[in-house]
N, CA, C and O atoms as a GROMACS GRO file, in nm:
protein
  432
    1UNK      N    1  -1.020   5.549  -1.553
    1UNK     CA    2  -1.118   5.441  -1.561
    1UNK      C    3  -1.209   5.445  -1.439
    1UNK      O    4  -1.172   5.455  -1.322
    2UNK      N    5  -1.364   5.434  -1.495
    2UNK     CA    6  -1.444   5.429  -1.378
    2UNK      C    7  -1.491   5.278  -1.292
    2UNK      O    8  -1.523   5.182  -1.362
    3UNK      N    9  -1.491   5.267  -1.180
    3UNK     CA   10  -1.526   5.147  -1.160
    3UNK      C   11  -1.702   5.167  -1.055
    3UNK      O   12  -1.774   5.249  -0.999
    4UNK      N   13  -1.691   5.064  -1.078
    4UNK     CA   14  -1.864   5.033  -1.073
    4UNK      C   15  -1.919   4.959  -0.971
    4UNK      O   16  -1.953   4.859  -1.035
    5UNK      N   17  -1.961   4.930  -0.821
    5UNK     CA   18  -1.946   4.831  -0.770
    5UNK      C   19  -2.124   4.801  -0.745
    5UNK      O   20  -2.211   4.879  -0.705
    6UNK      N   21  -2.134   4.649  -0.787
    6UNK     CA   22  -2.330   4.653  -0.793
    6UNK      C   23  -2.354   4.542  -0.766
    6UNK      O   24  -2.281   4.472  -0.696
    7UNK      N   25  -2.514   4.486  -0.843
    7UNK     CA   26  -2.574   4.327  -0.819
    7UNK      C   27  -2.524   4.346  -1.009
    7UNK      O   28  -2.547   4.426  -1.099
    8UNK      N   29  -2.462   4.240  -0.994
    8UNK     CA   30  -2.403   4.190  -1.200
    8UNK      C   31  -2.526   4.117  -1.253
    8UNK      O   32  -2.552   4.132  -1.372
    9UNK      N   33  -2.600   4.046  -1.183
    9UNK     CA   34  -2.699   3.956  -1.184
    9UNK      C   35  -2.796   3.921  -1.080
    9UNK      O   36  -2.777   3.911  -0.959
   10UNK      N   37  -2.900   3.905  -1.147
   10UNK     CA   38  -2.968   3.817  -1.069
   10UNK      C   39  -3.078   3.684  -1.123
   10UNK      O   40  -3.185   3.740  -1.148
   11UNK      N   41  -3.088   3.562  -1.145
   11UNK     CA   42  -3.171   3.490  -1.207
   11UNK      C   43  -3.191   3.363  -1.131
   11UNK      O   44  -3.105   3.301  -1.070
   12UNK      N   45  -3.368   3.324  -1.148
   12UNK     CA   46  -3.413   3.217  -1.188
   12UNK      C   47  -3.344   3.106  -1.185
   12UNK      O   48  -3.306   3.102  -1.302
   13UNK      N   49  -3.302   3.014  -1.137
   13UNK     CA   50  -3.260   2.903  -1.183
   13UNK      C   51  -3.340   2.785  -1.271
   13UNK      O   52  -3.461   2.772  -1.261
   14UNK      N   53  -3.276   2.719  -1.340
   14UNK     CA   54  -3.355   2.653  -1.467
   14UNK      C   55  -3.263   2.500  -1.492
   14UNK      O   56  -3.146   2.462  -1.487
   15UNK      N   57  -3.377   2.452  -1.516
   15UNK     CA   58  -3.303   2.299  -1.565
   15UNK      C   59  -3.197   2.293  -1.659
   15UNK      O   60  -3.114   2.202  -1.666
   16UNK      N   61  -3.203   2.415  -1.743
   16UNK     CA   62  -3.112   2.426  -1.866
   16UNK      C   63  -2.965   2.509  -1.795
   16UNK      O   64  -2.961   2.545  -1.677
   17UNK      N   65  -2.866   2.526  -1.880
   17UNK     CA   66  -2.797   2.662  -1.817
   17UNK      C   67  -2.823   2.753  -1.930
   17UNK      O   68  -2.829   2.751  -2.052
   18UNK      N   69  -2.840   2.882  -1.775
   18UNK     CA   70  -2.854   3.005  -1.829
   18UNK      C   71  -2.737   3.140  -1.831
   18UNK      O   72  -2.620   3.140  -1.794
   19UNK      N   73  -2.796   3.219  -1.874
   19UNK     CA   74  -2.653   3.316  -1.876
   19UNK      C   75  -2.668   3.453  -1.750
   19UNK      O   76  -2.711   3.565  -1.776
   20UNK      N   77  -2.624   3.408  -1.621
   20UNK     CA   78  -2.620   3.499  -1.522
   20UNK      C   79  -2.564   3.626  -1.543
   20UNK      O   80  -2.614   3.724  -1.488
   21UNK      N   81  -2.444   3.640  -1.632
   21UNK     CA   82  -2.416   3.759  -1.638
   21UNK      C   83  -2.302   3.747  -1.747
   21UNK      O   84  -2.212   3.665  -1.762
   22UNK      N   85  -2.340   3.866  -1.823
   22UNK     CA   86  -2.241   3.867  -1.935
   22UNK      C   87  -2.179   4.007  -1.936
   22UNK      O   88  -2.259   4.099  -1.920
   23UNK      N   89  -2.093   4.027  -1.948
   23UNK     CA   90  -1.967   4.145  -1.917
   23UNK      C   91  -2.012   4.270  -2.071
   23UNK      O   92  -2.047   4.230  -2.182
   24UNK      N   93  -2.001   4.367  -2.046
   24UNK     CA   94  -2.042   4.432  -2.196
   24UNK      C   95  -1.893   4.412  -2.200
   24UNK      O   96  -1.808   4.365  -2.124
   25UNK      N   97  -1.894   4.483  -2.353
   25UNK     CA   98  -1.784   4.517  -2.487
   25UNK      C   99  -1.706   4.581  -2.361
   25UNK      O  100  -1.732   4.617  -2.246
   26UNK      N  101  -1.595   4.575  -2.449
   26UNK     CA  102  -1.478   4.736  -2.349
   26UNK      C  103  -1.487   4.730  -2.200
   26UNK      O  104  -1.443   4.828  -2.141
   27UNK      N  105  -1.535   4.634  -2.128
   27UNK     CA  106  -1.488   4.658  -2.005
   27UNK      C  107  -1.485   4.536  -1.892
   27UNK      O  108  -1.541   4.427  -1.878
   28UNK      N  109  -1.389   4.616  -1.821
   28UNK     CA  110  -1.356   4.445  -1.722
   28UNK      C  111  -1.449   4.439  -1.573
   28UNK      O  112  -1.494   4.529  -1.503
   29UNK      N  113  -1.455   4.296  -1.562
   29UNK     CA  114  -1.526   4.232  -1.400
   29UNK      C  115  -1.431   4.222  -1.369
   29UNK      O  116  -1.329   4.196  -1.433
   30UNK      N  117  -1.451   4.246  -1.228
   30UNK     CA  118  -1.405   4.153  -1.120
   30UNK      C  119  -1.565   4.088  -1.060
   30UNK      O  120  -1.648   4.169  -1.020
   31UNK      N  121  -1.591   3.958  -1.060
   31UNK     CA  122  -1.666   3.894  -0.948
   31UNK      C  123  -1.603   3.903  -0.843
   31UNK      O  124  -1.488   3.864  -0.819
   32UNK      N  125  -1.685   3.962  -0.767
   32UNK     CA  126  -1.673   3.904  -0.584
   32UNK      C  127  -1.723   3.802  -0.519
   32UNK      O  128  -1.660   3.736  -0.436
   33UNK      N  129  -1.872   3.780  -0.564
   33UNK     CA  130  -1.924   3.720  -0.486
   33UNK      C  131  -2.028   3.629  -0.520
   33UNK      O  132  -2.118   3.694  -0.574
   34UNK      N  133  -2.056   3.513  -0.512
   34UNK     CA  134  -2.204   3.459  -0.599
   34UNK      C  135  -2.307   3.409  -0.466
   34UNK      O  136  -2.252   3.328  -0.390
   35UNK      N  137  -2.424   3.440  -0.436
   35UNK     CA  138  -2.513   3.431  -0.319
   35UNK      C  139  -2.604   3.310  -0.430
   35UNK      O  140  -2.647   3.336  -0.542
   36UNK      N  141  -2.618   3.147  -0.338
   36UNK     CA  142  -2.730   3.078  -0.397
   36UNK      C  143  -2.808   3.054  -0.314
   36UNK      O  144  -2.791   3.044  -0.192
   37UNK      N  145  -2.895   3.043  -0.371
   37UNK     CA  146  -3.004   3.048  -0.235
   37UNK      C  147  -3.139   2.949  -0.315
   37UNK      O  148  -3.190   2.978  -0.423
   38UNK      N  149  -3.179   2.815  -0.220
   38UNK     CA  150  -3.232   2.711  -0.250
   38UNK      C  151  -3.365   2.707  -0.164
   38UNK      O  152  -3.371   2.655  -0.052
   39UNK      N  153  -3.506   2.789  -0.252
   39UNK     CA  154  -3.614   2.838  -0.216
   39UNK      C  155  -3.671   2.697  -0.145
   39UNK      O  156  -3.733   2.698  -0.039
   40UNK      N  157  -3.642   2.581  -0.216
   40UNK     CA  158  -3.753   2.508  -0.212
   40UNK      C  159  -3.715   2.405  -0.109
   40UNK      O  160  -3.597   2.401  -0.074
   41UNK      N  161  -3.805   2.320  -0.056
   41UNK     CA  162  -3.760   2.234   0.080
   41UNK      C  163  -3.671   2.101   0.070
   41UNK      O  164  -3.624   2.034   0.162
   42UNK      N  165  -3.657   2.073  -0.128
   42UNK     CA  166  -3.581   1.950  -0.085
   42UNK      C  167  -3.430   1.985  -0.133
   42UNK      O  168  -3.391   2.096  -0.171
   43UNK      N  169  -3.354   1.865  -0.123
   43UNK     CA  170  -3.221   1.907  -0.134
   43UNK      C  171  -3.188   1.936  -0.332
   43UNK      O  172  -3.284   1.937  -0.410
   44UNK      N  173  -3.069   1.953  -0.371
   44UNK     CA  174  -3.110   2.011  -0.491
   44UNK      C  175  -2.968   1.998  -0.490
   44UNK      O  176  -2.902   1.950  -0.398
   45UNK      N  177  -2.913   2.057  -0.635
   45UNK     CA  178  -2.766   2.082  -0.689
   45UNK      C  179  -2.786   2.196  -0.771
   45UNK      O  180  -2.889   2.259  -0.796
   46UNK      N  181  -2.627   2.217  -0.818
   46UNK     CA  182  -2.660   2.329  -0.933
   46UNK      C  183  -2.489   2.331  -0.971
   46UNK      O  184  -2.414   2.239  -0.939
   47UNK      N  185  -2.437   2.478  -1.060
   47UNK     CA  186  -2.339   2.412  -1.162
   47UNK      C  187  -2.304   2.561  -1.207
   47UNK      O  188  -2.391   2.634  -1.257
   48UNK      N  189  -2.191   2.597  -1.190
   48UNK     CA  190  -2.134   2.760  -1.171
   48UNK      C  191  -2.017   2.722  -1.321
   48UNK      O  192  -1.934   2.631  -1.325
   49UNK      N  193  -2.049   2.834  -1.437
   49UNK     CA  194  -1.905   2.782  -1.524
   49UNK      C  195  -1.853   2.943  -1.567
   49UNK      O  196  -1.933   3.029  -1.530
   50UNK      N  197  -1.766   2.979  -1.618
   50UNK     CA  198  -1.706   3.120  -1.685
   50UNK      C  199  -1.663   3.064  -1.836
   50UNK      O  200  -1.576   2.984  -1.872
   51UNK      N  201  -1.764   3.141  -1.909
   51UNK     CA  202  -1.735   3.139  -2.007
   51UNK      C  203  -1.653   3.228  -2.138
   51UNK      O  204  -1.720   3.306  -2.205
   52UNK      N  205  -1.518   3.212  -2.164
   52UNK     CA  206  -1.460   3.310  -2.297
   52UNK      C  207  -1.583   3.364  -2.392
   52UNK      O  208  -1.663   3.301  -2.461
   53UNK      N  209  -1.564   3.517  -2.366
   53UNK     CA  210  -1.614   3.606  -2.472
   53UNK      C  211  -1.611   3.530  -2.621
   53UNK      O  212  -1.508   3.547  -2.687
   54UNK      N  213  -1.716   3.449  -2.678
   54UNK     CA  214  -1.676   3.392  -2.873
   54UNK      C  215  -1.702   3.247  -2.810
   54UNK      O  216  -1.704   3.175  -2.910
   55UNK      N  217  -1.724   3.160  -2.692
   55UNK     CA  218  -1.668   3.017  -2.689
   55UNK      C  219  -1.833   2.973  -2.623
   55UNK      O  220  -1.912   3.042  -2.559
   56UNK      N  221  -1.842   2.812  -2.676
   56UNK     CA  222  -1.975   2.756  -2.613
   56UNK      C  223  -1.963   2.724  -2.527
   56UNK      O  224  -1.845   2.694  -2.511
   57UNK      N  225  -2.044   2.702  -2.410
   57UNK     CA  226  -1.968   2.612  -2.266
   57UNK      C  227  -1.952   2.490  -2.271
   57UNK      O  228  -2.053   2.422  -2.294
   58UNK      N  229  -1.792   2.406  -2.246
   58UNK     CA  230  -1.727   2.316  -2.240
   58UNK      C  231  -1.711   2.283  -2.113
   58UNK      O  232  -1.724   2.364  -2.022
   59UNK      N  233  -1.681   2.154  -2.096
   59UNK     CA  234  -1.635   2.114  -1.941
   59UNK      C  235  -1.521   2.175  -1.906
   59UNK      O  236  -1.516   2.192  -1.784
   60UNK      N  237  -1.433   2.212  -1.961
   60UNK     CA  238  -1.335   2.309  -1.934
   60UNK      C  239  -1.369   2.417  -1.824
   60UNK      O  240  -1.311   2.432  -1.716
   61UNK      N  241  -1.456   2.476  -1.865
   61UNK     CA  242  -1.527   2.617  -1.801
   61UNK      C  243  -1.594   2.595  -1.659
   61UNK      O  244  -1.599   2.693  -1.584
   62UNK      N  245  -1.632   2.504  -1.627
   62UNK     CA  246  -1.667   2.457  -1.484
   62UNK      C  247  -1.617   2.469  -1.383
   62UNK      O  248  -1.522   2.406  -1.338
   63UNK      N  249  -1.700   2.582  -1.319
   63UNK     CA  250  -1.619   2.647  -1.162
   63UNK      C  251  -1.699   2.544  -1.048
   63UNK      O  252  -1.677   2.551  -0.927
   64UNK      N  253  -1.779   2.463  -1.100
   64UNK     CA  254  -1.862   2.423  -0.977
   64UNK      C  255  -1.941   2.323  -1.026
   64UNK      O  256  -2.012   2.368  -1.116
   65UNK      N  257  -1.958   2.211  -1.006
   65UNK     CA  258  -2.000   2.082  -1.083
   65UNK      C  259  -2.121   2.048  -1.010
   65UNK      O  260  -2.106   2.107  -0.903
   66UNK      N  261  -2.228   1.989  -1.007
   66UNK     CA  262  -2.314   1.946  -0.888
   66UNK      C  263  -2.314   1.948  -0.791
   66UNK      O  264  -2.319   1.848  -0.720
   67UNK      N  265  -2.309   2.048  -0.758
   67UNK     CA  266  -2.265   2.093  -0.578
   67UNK      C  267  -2.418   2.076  -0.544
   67UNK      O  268  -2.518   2.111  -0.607
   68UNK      N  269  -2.398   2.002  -0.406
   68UNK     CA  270  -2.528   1.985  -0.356
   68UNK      C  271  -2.584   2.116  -0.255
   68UNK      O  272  -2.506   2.201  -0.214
   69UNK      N  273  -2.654   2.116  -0.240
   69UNK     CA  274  -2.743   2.265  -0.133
   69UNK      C  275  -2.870   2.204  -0.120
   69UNK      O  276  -2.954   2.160  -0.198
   70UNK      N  277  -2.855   2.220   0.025
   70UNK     CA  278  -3.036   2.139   0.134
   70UNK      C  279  -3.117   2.243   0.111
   70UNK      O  280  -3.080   2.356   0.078
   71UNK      N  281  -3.225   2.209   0.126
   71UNK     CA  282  -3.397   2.283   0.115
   71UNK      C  283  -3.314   2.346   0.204
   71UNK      O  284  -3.215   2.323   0.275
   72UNK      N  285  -3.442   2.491   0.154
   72UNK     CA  286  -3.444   2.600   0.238
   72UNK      C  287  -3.313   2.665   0.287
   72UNK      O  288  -3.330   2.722   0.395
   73UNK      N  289  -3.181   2.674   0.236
   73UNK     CA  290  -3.076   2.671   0.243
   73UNK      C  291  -3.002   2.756   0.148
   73UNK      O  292  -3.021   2.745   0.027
   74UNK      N  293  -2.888   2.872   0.215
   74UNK     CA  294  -2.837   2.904   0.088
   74UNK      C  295  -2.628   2.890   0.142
   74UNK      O  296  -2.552   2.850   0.230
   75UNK      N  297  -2.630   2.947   0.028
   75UNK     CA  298  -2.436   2.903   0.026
   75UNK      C  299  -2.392   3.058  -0.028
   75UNK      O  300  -2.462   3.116  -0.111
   76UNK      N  301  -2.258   3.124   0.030
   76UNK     CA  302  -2.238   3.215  -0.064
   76UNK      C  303  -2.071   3.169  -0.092
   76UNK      O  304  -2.018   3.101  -0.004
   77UNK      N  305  -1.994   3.204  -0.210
   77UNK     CA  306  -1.909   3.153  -0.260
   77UNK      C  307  -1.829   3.342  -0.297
   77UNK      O  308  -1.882   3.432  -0.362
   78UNK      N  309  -1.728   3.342  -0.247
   78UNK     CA  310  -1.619   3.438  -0.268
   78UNK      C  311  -1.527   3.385  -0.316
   78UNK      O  312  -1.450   3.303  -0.265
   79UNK      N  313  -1.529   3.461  -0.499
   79UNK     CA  314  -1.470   3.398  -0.591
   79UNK      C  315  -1.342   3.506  -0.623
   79UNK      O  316  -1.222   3.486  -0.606
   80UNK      N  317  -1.405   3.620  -0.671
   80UNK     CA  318  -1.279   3.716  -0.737
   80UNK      C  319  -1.226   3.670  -0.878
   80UNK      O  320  -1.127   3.687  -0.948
   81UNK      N  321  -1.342   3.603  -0.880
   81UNK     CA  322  -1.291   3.619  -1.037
   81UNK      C  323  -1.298   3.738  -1.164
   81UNK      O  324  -1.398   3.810  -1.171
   82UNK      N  325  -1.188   3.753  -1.261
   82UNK     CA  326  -1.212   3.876  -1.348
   82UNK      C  327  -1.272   3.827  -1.464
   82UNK      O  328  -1.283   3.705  -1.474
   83UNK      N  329  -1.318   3.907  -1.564
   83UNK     CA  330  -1.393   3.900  -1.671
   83UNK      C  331  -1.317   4.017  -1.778
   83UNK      O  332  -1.265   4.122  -1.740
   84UNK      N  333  -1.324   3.979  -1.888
   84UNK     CA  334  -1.336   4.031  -2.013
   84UNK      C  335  -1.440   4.078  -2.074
   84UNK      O  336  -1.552   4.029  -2.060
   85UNK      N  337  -1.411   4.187  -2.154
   85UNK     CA  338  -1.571   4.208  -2.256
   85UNK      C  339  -1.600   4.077  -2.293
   85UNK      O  340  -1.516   3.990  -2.318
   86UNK      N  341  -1.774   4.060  -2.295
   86UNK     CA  342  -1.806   3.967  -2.300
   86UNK      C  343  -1.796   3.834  -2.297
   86UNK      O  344  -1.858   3.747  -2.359
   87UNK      N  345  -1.706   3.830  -2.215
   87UNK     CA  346  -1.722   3.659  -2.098
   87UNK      C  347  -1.861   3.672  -2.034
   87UNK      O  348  -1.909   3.785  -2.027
   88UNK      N  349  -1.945   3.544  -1.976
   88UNK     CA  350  -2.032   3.471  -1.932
   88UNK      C  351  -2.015   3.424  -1.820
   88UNK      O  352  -1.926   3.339  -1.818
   89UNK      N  353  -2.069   3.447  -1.712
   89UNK     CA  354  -2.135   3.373  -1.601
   89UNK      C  355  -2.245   3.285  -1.639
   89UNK      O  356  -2.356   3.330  -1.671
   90UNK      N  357  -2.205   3.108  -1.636
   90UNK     CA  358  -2.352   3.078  -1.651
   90UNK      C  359  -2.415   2.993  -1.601
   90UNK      O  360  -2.387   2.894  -1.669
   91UNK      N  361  -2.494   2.960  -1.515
   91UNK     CA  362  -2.527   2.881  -1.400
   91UNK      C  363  -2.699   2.782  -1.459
   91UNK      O  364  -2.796   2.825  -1.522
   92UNK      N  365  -2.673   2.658  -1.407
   92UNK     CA  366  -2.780   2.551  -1.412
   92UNK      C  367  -2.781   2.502  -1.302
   92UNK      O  368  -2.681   2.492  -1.230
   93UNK      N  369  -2.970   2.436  -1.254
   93UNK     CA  370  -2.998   2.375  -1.147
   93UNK      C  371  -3.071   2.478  -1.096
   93UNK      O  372  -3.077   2.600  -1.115
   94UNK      N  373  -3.159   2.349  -0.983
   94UNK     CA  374  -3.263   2.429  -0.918
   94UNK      C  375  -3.396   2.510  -1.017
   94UNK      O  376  -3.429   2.629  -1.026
   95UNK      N  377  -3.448   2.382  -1.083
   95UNK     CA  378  -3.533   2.457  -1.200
   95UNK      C  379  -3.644   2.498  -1.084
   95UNK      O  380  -3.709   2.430  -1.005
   96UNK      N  381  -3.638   2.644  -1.112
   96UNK     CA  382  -3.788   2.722  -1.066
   96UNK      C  383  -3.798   2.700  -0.896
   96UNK      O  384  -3.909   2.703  -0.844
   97UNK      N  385  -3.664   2.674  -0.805
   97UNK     CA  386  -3.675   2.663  -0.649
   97UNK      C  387  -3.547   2.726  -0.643
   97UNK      O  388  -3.507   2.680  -0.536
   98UNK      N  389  -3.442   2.809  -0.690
   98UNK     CA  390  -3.299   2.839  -0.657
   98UNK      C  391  -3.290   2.988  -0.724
   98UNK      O  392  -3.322   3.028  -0.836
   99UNK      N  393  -3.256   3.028  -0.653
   99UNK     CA  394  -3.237   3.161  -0.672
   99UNK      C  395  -3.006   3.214  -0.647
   99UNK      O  396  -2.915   3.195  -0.566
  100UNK      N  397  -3.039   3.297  -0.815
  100UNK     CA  398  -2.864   3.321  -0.826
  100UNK      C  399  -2.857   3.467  -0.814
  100UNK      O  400  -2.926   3.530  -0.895
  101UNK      N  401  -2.780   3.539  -0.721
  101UNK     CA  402  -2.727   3.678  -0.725
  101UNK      C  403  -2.552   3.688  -0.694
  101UNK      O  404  -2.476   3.633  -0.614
  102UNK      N  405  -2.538   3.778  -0.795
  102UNK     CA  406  -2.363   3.793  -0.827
  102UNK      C  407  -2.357   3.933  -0.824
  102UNK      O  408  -2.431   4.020  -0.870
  103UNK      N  409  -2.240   3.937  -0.754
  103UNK     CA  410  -2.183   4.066  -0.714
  103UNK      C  411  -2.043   4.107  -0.764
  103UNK      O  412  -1.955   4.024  -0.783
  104UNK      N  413  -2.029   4.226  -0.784
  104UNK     CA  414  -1.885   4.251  -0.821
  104UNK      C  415  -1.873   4.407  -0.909
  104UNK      O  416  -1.973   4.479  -0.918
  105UNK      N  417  -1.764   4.439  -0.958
  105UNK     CA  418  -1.749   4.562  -0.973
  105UNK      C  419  -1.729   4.518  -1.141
  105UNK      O  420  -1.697   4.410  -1.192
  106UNK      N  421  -1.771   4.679  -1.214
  106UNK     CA  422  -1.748   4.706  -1.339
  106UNK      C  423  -1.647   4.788  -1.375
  106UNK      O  424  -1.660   4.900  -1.324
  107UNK      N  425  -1.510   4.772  -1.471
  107UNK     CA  426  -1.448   4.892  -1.462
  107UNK      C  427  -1.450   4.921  -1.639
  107UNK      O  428  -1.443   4.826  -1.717
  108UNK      N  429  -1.459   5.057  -1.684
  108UNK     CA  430  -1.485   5.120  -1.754
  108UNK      C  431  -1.405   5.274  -1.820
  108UNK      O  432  -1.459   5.337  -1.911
   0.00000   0.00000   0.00000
């Protein structure tokens, strides 16, 4: 098995939640790392969940609830979490001022 170590994602943050990173078919994550970073000057929140490969996001799935982050400010979070073919990373908040990059390895 090959493993893969990269950026899994990178996105936009949006009023809605979006899908930071989704695992292909046949092969496993490990997350390492999620970098947020809060472009804009006022204070802000946002909302980290893992979602089952087949499942909608439920409050269940919530790694991170309204966590607050100040202007101009970022946070990085060392998670280690693993993934399945197609499980979801999927993150809301910070519409159009927050910026999401996730790190971690692919194995294959």
């Amino acid at each position: 098995m090959a493993t893969t170590y990269k950026i899994l994602g990178q996105i936009v943050g949006t009023a809605s939640t979006s899908s930071l990173y989704t695992a292909p078919a046949a092969t496993q994550t490990v997350v390492s790392s999620l970098v947020v970073a809060n472009r804009g000057t006022t204070n802000n929140t946002f909302w980290i969940a893992a979602v089952p490969s087949g499942s909608t996001l439920e409050n269940k799935h919530y790694l991170a609830f309204n966590v607050p982050i100040s202007g101009s400010d970022s946070t990085a979070l060392t998670l280690g979490i693993t993934l399945g073919g197609e499980d979801q990373i999927q993150i809301s908040g910070m519409a159009n001022s927050g910026s999401f990059t996730l790190f971690g390895s692919q194995i294959s």
